[in-house]
C-alpha positions in Angstrom: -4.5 -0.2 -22.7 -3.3 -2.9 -21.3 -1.2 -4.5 -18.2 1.7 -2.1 -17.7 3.2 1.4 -17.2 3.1 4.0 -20.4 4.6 7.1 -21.1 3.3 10.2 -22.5 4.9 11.3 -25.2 4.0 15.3 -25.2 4.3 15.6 -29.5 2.5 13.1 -30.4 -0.2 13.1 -27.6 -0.3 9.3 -26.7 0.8 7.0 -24.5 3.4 4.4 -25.5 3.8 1.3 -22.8 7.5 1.8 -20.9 9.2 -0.6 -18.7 9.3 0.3 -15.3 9.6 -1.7 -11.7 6.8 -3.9 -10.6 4.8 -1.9 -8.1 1.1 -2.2 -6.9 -0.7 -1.0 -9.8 -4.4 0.7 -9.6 -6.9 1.4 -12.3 -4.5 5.1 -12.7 -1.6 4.7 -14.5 1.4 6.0 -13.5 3.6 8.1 -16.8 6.8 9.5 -17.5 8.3 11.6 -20.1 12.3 11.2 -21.2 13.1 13.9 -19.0 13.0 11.6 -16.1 10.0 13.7 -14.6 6.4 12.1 -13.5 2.8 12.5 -14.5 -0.5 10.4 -13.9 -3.4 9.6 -16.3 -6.4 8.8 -14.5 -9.1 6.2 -15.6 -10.8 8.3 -17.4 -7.9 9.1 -19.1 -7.4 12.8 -17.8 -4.1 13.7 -17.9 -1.9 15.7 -15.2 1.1 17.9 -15.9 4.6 15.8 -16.2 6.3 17.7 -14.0 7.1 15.4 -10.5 10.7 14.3 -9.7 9.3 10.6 -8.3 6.3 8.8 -8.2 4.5 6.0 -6.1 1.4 4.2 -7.7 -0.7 5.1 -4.5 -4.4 3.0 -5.9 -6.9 6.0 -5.2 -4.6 8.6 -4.1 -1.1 9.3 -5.4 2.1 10.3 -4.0 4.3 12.5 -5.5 7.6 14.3 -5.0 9.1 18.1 -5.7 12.3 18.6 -4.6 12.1 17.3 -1.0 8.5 18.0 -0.5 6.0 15.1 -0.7 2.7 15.2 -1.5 -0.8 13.9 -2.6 -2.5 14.5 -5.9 -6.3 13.4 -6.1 -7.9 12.0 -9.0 -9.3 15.7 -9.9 -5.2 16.7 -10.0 -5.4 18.4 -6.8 -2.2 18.8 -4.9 -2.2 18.1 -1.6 1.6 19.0 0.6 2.5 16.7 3.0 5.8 16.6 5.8 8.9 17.5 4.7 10.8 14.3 4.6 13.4 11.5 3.8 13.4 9.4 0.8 13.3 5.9 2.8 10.2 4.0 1.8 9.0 3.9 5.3 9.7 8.0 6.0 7.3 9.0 3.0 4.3 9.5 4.6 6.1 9.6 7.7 2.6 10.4 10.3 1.7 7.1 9.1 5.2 5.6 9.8 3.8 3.4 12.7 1.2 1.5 10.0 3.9 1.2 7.6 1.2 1.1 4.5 2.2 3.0 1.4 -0.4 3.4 -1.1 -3.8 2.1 1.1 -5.1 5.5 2.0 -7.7 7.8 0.8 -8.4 10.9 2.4 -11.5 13.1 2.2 -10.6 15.9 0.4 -12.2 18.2 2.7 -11.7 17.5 6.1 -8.9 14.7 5.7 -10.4 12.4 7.3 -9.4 8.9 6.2 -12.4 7.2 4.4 -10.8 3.9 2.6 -8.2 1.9 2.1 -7.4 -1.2 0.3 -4.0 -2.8 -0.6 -6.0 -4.0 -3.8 -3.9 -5.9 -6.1 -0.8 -6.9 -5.5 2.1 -8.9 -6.8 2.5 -11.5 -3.8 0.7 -14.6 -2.8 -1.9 -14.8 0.3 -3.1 -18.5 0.8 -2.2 -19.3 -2.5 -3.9 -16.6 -4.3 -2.6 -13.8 -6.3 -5.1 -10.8 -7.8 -3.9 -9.4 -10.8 -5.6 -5.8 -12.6 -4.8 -5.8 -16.2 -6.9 -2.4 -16.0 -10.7 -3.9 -17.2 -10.9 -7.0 -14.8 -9.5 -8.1 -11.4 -8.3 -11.7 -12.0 -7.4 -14.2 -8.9 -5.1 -17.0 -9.8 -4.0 -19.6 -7.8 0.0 -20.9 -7.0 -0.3 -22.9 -10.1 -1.3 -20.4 -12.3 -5.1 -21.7 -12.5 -7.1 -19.2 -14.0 -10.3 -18.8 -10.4 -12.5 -16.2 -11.0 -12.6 -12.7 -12.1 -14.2 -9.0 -11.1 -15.1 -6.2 -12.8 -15.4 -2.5 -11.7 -14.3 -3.7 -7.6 -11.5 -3.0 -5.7 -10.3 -6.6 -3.8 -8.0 -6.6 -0.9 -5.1 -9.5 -0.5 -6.6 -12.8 1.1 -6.1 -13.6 5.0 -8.2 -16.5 6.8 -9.6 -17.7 3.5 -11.2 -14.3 3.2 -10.5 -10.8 1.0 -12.5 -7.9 1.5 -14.4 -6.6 -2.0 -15.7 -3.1 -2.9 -18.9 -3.2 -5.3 -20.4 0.6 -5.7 -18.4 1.7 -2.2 -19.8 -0.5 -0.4 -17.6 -3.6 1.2 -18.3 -7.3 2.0 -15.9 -10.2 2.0 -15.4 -13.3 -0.8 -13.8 -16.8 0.0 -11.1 -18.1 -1.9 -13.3 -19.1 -4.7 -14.5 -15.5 -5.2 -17.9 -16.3 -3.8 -19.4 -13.5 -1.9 -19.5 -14.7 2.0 -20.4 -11.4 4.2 -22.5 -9.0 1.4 -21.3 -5.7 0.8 -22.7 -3.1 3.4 -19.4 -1.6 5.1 -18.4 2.2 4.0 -14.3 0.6 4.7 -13.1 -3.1 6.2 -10.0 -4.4 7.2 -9.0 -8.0 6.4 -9.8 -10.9 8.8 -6.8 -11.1 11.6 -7.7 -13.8 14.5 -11.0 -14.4 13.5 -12.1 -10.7 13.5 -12.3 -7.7 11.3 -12.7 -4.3 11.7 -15.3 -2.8 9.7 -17.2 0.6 9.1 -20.6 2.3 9.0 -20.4 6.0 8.5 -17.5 7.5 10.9 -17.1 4.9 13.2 -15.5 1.4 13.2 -16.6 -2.1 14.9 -15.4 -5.5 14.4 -17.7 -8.5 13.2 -16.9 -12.3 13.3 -16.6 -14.6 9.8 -20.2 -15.2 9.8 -20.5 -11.5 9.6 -22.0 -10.5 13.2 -20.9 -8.0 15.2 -19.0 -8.7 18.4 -17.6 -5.3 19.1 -20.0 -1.6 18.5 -19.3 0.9 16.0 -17.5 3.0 18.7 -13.8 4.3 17.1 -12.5 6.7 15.0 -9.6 4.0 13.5 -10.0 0.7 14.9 -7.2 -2.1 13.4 -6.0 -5.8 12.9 -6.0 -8.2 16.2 -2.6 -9.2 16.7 -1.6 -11.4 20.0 -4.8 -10.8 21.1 -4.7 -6.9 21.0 -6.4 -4.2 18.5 -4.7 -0.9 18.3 -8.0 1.5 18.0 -8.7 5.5 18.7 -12.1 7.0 19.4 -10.7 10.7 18.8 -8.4 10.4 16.4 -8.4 12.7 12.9 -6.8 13.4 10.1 -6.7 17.4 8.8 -4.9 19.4 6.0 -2.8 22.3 7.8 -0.6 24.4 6.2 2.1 22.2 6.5 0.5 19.3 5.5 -1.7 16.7 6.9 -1.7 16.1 10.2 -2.8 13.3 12.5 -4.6 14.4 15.6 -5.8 12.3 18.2 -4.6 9.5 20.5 -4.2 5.5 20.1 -5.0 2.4 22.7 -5.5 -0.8 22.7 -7.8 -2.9 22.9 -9.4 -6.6 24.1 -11.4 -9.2 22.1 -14.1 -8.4 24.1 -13.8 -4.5 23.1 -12.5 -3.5 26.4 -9.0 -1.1 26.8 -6.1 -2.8 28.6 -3.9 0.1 27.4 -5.4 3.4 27.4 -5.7 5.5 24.4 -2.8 8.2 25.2 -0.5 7.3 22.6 -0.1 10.0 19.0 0.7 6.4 16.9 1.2 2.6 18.1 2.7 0.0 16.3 1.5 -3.8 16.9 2.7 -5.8 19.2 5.7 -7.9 18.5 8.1 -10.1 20.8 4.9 -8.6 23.4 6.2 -5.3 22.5 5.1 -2.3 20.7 6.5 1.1 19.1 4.9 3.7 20.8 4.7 7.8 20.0 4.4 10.8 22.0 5.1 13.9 21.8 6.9 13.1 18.6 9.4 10.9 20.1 9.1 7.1 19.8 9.7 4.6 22.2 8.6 1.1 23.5 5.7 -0.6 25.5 4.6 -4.1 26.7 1.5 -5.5 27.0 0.9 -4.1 30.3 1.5 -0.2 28.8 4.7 -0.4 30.9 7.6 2.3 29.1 10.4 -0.3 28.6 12.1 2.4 26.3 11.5 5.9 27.0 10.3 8.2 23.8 13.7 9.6 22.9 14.1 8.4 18.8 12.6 9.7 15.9 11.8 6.7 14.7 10.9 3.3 16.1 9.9 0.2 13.8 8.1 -2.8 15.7 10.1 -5.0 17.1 11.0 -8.8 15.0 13.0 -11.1 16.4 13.4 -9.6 19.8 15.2 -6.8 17.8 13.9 -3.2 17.7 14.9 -0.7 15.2 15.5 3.0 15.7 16.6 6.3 14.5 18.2 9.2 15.7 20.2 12.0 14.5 19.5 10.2 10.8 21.5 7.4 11.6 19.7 4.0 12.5 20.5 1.4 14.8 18.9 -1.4 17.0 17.8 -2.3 20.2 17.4 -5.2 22.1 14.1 -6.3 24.3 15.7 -4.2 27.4 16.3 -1.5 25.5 20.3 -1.7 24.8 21.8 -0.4 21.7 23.5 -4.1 20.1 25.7 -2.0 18.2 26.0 2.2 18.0 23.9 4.1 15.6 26.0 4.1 12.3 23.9 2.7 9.4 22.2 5.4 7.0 19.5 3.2 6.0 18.1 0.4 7.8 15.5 -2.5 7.4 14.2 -4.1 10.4 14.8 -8.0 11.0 13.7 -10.4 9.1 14.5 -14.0 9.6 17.6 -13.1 12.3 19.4 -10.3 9.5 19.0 -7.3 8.5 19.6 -4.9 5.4 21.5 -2.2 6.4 23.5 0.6 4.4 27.1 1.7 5.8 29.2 4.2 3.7 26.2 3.8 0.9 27.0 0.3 0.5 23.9 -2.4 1.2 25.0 -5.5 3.3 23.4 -7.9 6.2 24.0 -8.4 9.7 23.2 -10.9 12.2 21.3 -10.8 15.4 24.8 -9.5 17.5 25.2 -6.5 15.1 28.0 -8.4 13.1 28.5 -8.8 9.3 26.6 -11.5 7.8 27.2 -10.2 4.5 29.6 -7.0 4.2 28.0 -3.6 2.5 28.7 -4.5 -1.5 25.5 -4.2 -2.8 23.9 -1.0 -4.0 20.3 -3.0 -4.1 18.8 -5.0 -2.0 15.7 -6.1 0.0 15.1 -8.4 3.1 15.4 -12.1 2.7 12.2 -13.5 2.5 11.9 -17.5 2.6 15.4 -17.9 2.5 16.2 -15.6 0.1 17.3 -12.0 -0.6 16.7 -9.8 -4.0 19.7 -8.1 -5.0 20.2 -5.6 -7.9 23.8 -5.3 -9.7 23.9 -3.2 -13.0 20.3 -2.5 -13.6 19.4 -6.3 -12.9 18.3 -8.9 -10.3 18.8 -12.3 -8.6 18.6 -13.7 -5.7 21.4 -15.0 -2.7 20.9 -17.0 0.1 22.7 -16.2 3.3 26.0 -17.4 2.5 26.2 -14.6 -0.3 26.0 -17.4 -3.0 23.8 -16.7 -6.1 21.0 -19.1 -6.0 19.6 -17.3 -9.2 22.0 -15.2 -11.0 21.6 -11.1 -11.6 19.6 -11.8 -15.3 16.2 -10.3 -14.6 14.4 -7.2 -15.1 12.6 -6.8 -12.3 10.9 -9.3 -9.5 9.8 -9.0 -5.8 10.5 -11.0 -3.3 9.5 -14.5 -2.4 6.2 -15.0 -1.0 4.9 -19.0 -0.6 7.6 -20.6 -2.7 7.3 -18.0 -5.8 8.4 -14.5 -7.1 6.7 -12.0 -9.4 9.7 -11.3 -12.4 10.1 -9.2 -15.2 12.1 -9.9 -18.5 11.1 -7.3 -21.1 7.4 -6.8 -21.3 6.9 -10.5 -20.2 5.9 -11.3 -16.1 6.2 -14.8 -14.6 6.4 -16.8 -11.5 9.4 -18.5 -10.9 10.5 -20.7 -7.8 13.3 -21.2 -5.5 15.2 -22.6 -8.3 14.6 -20.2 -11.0 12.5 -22.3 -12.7 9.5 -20.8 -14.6 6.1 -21.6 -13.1 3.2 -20.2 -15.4 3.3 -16.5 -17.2 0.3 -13.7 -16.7 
């Protein structure tokens, strides 16, 4: 097989290559039959049943839909429930709304305790590299389309700080940009590099060792994440069980200092990084706000809380979104359906089921006329009219006209797209930079 998505055709019992958006794509392959309905092939090609209403290409795990009801299936076809939920991309797996990661998680199938996760390939430049899985070999290119090395039978995360984490026979290390192996393989799980530190894992507890490999802080938490600002959200309690009403996340976050010590104790159900010095907080199922000093600047009250970006927080309540500034005032009431949060002073909103943009004050930027579109990203915003996509700048002018298949978003100076069966970079101005 090779680079793609396939259907399953049920009559003639094979699998016959479809066209379908540009997701993160695993060594699984996602299926569909003409009924619209979803089914998953794993790599050993063992099939499971086509009968999901949605699917999400979640690398070891999957994510799946019936009716409302999301769920997990494993690689042995096991159906694991999850919440009840909304269909917005950041509601899916909603107790892990606060990380904001779709498709990075294992769970152990017994306890559900998370064991792994790697965003493995993906679509988007880090430091000018780009991993791409054509299903035998993990190939890293560079923003020129230069062919650097290659990896077979490994899982590779995204580069940060010149380093990406690699999985050879579950065990993790780290390679520089060249592919070269820098920190040998010996971690059960990692996190990437973030401020000259990264969390890794020996059995059920997490540390954090320099680039040389060393460990600064003990293997001492139950989830232990990313410096940002200075700070590490972490948990030494924290678990993840199946229930009967899905998987449940029990246990309380903190944060910590570079030197492992807690300046905000861990009393928190979820934590979001810090931004703009402050951070979504959870309890009791209610989100609110912190700063650095654990001070309550908003009090738990929403249902949802995205960190803050550009002195702007996002919330939810009664399903309708709004946002908030650094002193906790609503810029505008809670009207939108759907809602992004900021990104380069706008954000996509949907009013009356119509996508648009507004500025910083809660004004239009761009009024609700698209029914597809995603945060600009260097300057530029992906937008979807009749089954095809381009790209505007903020003045609503098409800097690449509606004429593609498929594409993500800009990420240093290029965009994954899709025409046909064929995927390319392009740049700001359209222009073709290599194929893959």
């Amino acid at each position: 097989m090779s680079f793609g998505f396939y259907k399953f055709s049920i009559n003639s019992n094979k699998y016959n290559k479809i066209d379908l958006p540009i997701t993160y794509l695993s060594k699984s392959i996602v299926i569909a039959d003409a009924s619209g309905r979803w089914g998953y092939v794993n790599e050993n090609n063992i099939f499971f049943p086509v009968q999901y209403e949605r699917s999400v290409d979640l690398l070891v795990e999957w994510d799946i839909k019936v009716s409302t009801i999301y769920a997990y299936i494993n690689e042995d076809g096991i159906v694991f429930p999850l919440i009840v939920c909304e269909s917005n991309e950041y509601e899916i797996i909603s107790f892990l709304f606060a990380e904001r990661l779709i498709g990075c998680w294992k769970f152990n199938t017994i306890d559900g305790e998370m064991i792994s996760h790697f965003h493995n390939v993906q679509n988007y430049f880090h430091e000018k590299r780009v991993l791409i899985d054509d299903l035998t070999n993990i190939k890293c290119f560079n923003n020129k389309g230069d062919f650097i090395f290659s990896y077979k039978n490994v899982e590779l995360g995204h580069y940060s700080q010149a380093y990406a984490s690699i999985n050879i026979n579950k065990k993790c290390g780290f390679v520089d940009l060249d592919g070269k192996i820098i920190i040998e393989p010996q971690f059960d799980s990692v996190w990437n590099f973030h401020e000259g530190l990264a969390s890794v894992k020996i059995g059920k507890k997490w540390g954090y060792i320099d680039s040389l490999g060393k460990l600064v802080i003990d293997y001492q938490f139950n989830d232990a994440r990313d410096f940002k600002n200075g700070l590490a959200r972490v948990s030494c309690d924290i678990q993840y069980v199946f229930t009967e009403h899905g998987i449940s996340k029990v246990g309380n976050y903190g944060f910590i200092n570079t030197f492992g010590d807690f300046v905000i104790s861990p009393k928190f159900k979820s934590v979001s990084d810090f931004h703009n010095d402050i951070s979504a907080i959870c309890i009791d199922d209610k989100w609110g706000y912190i700063n650095k000093l654990g001070k309550v600047l908003v009090t738990p009250k929403y249902n949802q809380a995205m960190p803050f970006s550009n002195s702007r927080g996002c919330v939810k309540l009664n399903n309708l979104y709004g946002f908030l500034d650094t002193n906790g005032i609503i810029i505008d009431s809670m009207k939108y359906s759907k809602a992004f949060d900021y990104d380069e002073t706008t954000a996509a909103v949907q009013f009356e089921g119509k996508w648009g943009f507004i500025s910083l004050d809660g004004n239009w930027l761009i009024p609700p006329i698209y029914e597809d579109i995603s945060s600009f990203k260097e300057g530029l915003a992906r937008i979807g009219i009749n089954g095809k996509y381009g790209f505007i700048n903020k003045y609503n002018e098409w800097i690449i006209t509606p004429y593609l298949d498929d594409v993500t978003s800009f990420k240093e100076g290029l965009a994954q797209v899709r025409i046909g069966s064929d995927y390319y970079y392009i740049n700001k101005n359209g222009d073709k930079e290599f194929s893959i």
